[in-house]
C-alpha positions as MATLAB code, in Angstrom:
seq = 'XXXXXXXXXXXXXXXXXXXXXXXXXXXXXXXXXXXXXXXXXXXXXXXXXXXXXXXXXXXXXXXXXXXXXXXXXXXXXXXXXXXXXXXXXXXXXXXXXXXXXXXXXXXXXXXXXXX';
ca = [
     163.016  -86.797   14.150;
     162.065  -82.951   13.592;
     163.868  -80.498   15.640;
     162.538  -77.468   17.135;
     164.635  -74.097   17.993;
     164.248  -72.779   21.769;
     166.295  -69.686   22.984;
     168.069  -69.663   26.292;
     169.742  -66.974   28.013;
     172.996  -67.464   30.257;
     173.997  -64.907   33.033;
     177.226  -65.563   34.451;
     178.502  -62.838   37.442;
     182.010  -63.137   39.590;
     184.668  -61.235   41.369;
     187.808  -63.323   40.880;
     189.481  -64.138   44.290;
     188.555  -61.647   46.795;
     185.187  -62.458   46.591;
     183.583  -63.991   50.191;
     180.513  -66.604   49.994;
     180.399  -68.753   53.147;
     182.536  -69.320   55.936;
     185.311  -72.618   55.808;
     184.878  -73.915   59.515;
     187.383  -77.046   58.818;
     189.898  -74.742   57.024;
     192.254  -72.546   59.973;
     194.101  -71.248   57.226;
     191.347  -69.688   55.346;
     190.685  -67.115   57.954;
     187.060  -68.869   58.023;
     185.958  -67.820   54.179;
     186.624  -69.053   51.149;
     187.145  -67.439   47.751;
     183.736  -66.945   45.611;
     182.766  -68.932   42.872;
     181.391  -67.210   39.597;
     177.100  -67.457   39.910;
     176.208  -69.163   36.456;
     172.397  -69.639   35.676;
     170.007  -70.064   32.813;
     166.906  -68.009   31.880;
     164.041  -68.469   29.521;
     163.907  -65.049   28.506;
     166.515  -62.425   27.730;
     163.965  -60.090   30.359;
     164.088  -62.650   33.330;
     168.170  -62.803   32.563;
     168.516  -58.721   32.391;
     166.395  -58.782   35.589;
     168.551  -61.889   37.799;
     172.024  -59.500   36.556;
     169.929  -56.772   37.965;
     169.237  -57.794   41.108;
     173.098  -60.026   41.244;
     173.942  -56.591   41.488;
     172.544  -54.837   43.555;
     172.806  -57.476   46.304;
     176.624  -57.554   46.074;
     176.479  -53.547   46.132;
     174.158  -53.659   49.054;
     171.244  -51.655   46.961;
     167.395  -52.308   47.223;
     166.068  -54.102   45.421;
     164.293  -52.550   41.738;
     160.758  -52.737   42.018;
     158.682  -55.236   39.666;
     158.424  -52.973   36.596;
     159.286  -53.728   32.761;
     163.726  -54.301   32.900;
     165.530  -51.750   30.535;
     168.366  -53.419   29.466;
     170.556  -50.407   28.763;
     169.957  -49.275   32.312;
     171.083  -52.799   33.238;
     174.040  -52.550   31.543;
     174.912  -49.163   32.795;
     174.574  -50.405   36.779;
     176.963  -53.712   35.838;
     179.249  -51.706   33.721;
     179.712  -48.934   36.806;
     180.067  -52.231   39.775;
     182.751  -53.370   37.417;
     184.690  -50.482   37.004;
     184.921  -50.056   40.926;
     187.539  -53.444   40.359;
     188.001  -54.324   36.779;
     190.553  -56.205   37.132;
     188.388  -58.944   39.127;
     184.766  -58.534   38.443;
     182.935  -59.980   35.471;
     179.902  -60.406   34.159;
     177.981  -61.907   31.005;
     174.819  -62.464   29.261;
     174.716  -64.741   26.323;
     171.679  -65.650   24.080;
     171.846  -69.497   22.887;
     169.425  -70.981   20.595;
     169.285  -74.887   21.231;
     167.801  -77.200   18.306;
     165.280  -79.876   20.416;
     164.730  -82.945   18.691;
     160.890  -83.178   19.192;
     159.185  -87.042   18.870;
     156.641  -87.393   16.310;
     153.858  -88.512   18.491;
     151.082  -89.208   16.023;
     150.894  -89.423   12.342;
     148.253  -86.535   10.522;
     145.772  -88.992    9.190;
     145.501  -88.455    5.427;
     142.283  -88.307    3.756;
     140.883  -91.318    1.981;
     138.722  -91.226   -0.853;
];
């Protein structure tokens, strides 16, 4: 079977423990919250992966959202880079381009001409 080459794009953004996601009602000890796990997801495009690490972001700084305009990476980079360094120790983030060989069916034969 051919193979075909797609790209993916990986975003992965934590704060190791003293991150808070949701409330433990069966755990006393836990003080009702539990300690956040890292958010890991998969984009089609290095854009829509700058933009998702864009908006992680700002959500966990409590910023508006950026309006719906082309993403500059580099600006991107510059807002993750400065939320890190407010706890570098603890917060993390990462975005990785993959390119994944597909094995792709032949479906049909090309016909070949017949003289």
């Amino acid at each position: 079977m051919p193979y075909e080459v797609v790209s993916a794009y990986t975003l992965v953004l934590g704060e190791h423990p003293g991150d808070v996601v949701e409330p433990d009602p069966g755990d006393p000890d836990a003080g009702g919250a539990v300690a956040g796990r890292p958010e890991v997801s998969v984009h089609t495009t290095a854009e829509d992966a700058w933009r998702a690490l864009d908006a992680g972001v700002r959500e966990r700084c409590g910023m508006r959202p950026r309006p719906r305009r082309v993403i500059a990476p580099d600006a991107v980079v510059r807002l993750a880079d400065a939320w890190r360094a407010g706890d570098p120790g603890a917060r993390y983030w990462q975005v990785t381009a993959h390119r994944l060989p597909i094995m792709v069916p032949e479906l049909a034969r090309s016909v070949a001409s017949v003289r």
